[in-house]
C-alpha positions in Angstrom: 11.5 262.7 156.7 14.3 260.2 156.8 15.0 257.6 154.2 16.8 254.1 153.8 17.2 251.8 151.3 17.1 248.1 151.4 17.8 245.8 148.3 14.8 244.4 146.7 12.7 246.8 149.1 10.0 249.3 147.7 10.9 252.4 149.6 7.3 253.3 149.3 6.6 250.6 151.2 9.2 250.5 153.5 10.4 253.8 155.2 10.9 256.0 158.1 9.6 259.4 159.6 10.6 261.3 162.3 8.1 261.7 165.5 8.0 265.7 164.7 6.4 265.1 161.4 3.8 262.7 162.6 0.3 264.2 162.5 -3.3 263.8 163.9 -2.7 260.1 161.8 -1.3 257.0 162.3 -1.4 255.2 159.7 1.6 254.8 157.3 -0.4 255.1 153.6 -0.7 258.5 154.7 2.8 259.1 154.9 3.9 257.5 151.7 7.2 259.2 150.6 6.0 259.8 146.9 2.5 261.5 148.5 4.8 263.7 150.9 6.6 265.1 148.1 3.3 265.1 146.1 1.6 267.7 148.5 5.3 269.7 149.8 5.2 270.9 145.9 1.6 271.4 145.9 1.8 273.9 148.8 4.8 275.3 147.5 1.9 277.3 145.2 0.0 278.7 148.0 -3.0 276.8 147.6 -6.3 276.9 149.4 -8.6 274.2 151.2 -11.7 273.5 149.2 -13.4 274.6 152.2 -12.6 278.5 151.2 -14.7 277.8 148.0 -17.6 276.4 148.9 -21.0 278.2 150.1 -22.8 275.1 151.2 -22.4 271.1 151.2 -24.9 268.6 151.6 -25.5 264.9 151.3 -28.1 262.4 150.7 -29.3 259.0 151.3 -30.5 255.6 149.6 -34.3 255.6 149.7 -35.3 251.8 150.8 -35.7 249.4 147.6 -37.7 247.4 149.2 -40.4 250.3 149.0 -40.0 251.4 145.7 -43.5 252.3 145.3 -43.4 254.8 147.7 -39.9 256.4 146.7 -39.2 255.8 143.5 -40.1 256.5 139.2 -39.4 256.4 135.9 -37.3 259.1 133.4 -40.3 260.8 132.3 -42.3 261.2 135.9 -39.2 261.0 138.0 -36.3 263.1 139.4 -32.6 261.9 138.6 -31.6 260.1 142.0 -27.7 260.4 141.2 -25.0 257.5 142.0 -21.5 257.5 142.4 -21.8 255.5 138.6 -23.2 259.0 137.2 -20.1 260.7 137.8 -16.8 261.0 135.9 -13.9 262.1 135.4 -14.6 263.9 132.3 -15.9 266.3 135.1 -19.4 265.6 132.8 -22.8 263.9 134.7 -23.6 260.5 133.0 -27.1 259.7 133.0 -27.6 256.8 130.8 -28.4 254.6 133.7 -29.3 256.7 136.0 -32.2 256.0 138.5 -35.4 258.2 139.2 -37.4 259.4 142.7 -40.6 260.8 143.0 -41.2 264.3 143.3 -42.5 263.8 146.9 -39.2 261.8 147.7 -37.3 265.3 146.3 -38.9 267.4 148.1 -39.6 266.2 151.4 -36.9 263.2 152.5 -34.2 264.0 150.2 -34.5 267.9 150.8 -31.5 268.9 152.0 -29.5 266.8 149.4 -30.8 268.9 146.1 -28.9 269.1 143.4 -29.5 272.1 140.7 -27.3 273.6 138.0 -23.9 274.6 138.3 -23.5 272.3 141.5 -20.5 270.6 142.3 -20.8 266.7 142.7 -17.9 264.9 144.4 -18.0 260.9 145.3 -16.9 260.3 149.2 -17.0 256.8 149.6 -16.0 253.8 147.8 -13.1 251.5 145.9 -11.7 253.0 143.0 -10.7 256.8 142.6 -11.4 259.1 145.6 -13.0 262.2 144.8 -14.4 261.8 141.0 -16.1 265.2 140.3 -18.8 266.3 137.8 -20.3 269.4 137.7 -24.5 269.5 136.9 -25.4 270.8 133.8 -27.3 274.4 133.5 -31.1 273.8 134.4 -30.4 270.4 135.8 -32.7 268.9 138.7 -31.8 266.1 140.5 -31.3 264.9 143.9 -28.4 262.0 145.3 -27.0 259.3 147.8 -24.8 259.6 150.6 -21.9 257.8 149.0 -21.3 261.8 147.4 -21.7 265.6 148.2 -23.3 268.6 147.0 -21.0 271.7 147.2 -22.6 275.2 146.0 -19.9 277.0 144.9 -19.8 280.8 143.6 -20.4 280.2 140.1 -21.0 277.2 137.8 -17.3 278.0 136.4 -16.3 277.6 139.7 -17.6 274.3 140.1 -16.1 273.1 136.5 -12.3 274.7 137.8 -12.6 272.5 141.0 -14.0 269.6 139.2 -11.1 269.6 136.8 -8.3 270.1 139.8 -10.0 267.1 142.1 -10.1 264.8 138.8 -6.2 265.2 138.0 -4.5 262.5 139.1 -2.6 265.6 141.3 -6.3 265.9 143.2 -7.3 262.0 143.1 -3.8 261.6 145.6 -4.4 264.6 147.7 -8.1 263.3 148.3 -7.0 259.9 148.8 -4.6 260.3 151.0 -7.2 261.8 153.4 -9.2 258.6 153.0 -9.8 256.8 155.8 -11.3 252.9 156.2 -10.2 250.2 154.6 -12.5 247.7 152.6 -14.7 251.0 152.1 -12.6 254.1 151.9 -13.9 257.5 152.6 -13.6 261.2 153.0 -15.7 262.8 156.0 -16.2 266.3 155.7 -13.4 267.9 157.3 -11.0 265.4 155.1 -12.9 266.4 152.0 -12.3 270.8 152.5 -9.3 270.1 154.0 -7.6 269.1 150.1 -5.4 271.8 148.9 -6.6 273.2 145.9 -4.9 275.2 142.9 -7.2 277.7 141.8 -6.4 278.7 138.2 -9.0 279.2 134.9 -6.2 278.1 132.6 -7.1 274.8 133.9 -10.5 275.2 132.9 -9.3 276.7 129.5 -7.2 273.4 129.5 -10.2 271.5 130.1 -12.8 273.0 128.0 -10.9 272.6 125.0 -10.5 268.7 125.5 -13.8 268.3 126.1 -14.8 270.3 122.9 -12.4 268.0 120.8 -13.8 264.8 122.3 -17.1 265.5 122.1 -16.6 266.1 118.1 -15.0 262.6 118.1 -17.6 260.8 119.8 -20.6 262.8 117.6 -18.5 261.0 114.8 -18.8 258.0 116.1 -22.4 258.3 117.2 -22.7 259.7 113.6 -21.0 256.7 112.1 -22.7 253.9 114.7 -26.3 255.3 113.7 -25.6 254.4 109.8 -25.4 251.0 110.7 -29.1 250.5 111.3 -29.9 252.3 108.2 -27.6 250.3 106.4 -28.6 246.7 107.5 -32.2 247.8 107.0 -31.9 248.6 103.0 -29.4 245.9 102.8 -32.7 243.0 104.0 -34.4 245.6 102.3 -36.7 246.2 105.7 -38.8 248.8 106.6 -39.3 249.5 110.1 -42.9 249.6 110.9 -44.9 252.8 112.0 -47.3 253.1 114.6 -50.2 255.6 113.8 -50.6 257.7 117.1 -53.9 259.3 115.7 -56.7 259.1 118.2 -58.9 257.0 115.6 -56.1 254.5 114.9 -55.1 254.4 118.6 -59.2 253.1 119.5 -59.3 249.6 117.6 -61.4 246.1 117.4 -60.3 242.9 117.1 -61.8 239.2 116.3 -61.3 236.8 119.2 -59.9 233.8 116.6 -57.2 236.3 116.1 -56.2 236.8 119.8 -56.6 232.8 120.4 -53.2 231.7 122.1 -52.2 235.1 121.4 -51.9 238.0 124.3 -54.5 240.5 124.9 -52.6 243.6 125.8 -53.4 245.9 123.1 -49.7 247.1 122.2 -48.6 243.9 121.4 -51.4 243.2 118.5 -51.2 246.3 117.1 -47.1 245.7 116.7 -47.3 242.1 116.1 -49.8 242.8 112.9 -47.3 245.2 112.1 -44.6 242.5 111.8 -46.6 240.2 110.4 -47.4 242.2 107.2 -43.9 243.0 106.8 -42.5 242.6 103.3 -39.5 240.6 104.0 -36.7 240.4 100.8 -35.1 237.2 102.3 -36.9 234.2 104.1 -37.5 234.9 107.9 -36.8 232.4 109.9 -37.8 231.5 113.7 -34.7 231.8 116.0 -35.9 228.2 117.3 -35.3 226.3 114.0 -31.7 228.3 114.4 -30.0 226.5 117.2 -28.3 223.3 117.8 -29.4 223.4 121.8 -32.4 223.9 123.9 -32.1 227.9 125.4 -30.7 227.9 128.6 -31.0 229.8 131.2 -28.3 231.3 133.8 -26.8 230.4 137.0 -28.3 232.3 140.4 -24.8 232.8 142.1 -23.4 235.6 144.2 -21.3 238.2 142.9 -18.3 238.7 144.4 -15.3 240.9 144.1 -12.1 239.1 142.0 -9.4 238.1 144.4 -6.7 236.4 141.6 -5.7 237.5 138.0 -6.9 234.3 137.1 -10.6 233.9 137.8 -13.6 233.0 136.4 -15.8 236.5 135.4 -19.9 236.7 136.3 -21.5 238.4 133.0 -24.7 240.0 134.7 -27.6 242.1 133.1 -25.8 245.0 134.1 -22.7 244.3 132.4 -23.8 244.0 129.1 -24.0 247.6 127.6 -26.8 248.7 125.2 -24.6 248.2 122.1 -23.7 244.6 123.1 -20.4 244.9 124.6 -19.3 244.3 128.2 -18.7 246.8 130.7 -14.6 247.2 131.6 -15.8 248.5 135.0 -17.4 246.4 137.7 -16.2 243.5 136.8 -17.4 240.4 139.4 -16.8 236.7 139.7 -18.9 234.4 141.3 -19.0 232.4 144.6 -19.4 228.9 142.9 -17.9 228.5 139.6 -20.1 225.6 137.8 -18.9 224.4 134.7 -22.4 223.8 133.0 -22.0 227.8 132.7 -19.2 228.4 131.3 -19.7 230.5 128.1 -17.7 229.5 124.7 -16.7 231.1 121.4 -19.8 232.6 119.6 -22.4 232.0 122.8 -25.3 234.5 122.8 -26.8 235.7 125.6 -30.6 237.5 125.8 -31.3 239.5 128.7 -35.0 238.4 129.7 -35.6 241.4 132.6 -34.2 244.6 133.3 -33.2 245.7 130.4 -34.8 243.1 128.3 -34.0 242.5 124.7 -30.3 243.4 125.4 -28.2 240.9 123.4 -23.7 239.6 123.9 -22.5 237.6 121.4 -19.0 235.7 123.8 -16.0 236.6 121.9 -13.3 237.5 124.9 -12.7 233.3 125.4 -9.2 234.4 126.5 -10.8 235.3 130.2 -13.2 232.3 131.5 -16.7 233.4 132.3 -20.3 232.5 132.8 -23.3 234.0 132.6 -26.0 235.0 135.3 -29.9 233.6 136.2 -31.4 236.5 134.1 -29.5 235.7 131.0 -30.4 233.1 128.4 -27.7 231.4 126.5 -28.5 230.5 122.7 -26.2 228.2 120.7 -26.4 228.9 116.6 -26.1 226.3 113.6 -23.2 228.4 112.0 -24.2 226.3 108.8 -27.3 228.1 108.5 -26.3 231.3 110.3 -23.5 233.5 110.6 -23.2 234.6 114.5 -22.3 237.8 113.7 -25.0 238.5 111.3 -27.2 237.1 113.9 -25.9 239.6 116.4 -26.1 242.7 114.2 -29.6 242.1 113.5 -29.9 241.9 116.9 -28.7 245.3 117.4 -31.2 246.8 114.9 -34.3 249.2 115.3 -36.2 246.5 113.6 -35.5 244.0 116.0 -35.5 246.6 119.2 -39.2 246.8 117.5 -39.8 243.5 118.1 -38.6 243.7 121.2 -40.9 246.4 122.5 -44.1 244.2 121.2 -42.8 240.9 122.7 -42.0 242.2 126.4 -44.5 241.6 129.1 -45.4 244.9 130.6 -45.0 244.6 134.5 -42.7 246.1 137.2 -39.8 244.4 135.3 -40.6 243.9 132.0 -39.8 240.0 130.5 -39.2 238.1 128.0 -38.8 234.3 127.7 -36.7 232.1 125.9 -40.2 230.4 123.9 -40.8 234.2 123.3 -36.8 234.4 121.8 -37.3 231.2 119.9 -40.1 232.7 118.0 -38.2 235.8 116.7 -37.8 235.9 113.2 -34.0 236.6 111.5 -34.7 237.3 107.3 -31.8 234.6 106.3 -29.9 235.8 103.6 -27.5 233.9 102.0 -24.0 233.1 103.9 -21.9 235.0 101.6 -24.1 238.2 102.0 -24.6 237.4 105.9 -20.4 237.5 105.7 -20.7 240.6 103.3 -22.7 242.4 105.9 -20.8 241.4 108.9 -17.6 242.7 106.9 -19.3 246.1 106.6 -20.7 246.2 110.3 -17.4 245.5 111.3 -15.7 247.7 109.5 -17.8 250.8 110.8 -17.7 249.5 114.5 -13.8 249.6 114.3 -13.5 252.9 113.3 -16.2 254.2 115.6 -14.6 252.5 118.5 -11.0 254.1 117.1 -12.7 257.5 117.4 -14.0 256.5 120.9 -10.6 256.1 122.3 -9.2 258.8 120.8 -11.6 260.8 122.4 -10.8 258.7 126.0 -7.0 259.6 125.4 -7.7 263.5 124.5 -8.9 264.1 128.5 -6.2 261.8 129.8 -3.6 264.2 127.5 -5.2 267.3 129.2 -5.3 265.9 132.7 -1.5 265.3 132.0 -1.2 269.1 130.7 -2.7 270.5 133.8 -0.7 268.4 135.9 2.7 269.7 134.3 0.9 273.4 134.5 0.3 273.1 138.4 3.9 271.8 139.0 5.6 274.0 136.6 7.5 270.9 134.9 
């Protein structure tokens, strides 16, 4: 390859090859200069095509939404249906939000796209990083989409070897330069086997021992995160109600003036009368006779990918993680921007479907943003509440108690923003509110400290094996 240089020119943006070293392709990302030298070094170690490693590859589909009945489950009747979000880098499956199929679904339309332990998963298609592996975990049954493959490899440590080679920054290049497509890259099969790979178990060794040391971390912080609800409960001086699962307690009666303008669905009295007989040590008061505005709910825009540094962000459901915080991934904006949305300083957000009960207190006012139709917005009276004590307790078990009794059971579960207005917060004075907001804060710091410690660990051993592989 031949090379010039023009001032005020990126020569990876700007450069020449000869007509002998043109391939199959055409187009010039593939020959970027840096990407060249990238995969002349890479060979240099006689590598081998993924393709010599792997048994058997399969893909899936996306079972139609729109007949979820006949597809799809739940976590505790279903099969994980895997998404390109359950992968990672960590080479580890992520399941928290995973979604479910039937059994039926498993075993007759998505067949051929099983997924068992020991397989190796890698993403195909998409934005972001080509080629994200993870590896499934011993005993593990599961099916997936066709936006990833399943590859069957010799052994489960062979899987974890690859999986830690393709999720270097070395094997993210190398796959994407194989990419093809351009709002919606991806990797067709002969692309995908066709990566170079450096087979050695130091990686893995490499690998292994990063994943041991984060995974300590994060059990501290899980560790550290759990005392919080045990803390804020013996501070209000709360105990969270238990439900008696014996048969005789589980068969009740009840009065009909105590059901009047009350629901019938048994779960909710049984966890309401809870609540109500609980001894509170400070004064409950109704979120309602808390706010300065009426709730409001959220706009019903579509979300759209950001184009500028500068734009407006779309908080959705799904953004909002279950310990209150937003998502760094994913992030949308919205078609129309209206200003009767637009979230400010200390703005709390309910989620009221999905996955109801989830609660944001709007702190990040250096980015604009508004909030989405199946959000509520609540505005506080911070002279009778502190919004941060407000927002703890809405992290608690106590209140995800609540939560669980209020909900409408349906397809979607619900809750309204009456149904918010009637939740009760035990108002302790402002300087304890402030004394336990110090406390929370305190502990949520160092958890989150421990959490990126444990982020920058893998990113440390990525680097390691990256030096290892070149021989720098």
């Amino acid at each position: 390859m031949s090379t010039f240089e023009l001032n005020g020119i990126d020569p990876e943006k700007c450069f020449i090859i000869h007509k002998k070293d043109i391939e199959k392709r055409l187009d010039p990302f593939y020959y970027i200069p840096s990407i060249i030298e990238l995969e002349s070094k890479v060979k240099k170690l006689n590598p081998k095509p993924l393709r010599y490693y792997v048994k058997h590859i399969s893909s899936g589909a996306t079972p139609k939404t729109a007949e979820a009945e006949k597809y799809y489950s739940d976590a505790e009747n279903g099969v994980p249906f895997l998404r390109v979000q359950n992968l990672s880098p960590s080479g580890l499956l992520e399941l928290e939000e995973c979604k479910y199929i039937n059994w039926e679904t498993h075993e007759s339309y998505l067949k051929r796209s099983q997924v068992s332990g020991g397989d190796l998963l890698v993403k195909i298609t998409g934005v972001g990083r080509m080629a994200v592996a993870s590896v499934a975990p011993e005993g593990f049954v599961g099916n997936t989409n066709q936006h990833m493959v399943v590859i069957k490899t010799e052994s489960k440590e062979a899987s974890e070897i690859l999986a830690a080679y393709l999720n270097t920054d070395i094997g993210e290049a190398l796959a994407s330069r194989r990419a093809t497509g351009g709002t919606r890259p991806a990797l067709d099969y002969p692309a995908l086997l066709s990566i170079p790979i450096v087979y050695d178990k130091k990686i893995l060794e490499i690998h292994r021992e990063a994943i041991k040391i984060k995974e300590a971390k994060e059990a501290k912080a899980n560790e550290l995160l759990e005392g919080i609800d045990l803390y804020l409960l013996d501070e209000l001086g709360i105990k969270l109600p238990q439900i008696d699962n014996d048969l005789g307690k589980r068969i009740f009666t009840i009065s009909f003036n105590e059901i009047t303008h009350r629901r019938l669905d048994p779960d909710y009295n049984v966890k309401i009368k809870l609540l109500d007989n609980l001894h509170w040590k400070y004064q409950p008061i109704e979120v309602g006779k808390l706010i300065t505005k009426s709730p409001q709910y959220g706009a019903n825009e579509i979300a759209i990918e950001p184009t500028t540094k500068d734009f407006t962000r779309y908080i959705r459901i799904t953004d909002i993680q279950e310990d209150g915080t937003l998502k760094s991934t994913g992030i949308k904006t919205a078609e129309k921007i209206e200003k009767q949305y637009l979230l400010n300083y200390n703005d709390i957000l309910f989620a009221r479907s999905g996955s109801v009960g989830r609660c944001y207190i709007h702190k990040e006012v250096e980015q604009k943003a508004i909030f989405a139709g199946y959000l509520i917005r609540f505005i506080l009276d911070e002279k009778k509440i502190n919004p941060d004590y407000f927002f703890y307790y809405c992290q608690s078990s106590i209140y995800k108690f609540w939560v669980s009794a209020i909900e409408r059971p349906a397809v979607q579960s619900n809750i309204n923003s009456e149904e918010y207005k009637s939740l009760k917060i035990p108002l302790a004075s402002m300087s304890k509110q402030e004394e336990i907001v110090n406390y929370i804060s305190s502990i949520r710091y160092k958890a989150n400290e421990l959490q990126n410690e444990a982020k920058t660990i893998l990113i440390d051993a990525k680097k390691e094996v990256e030096k290892m592989i070149l021989g720098e």
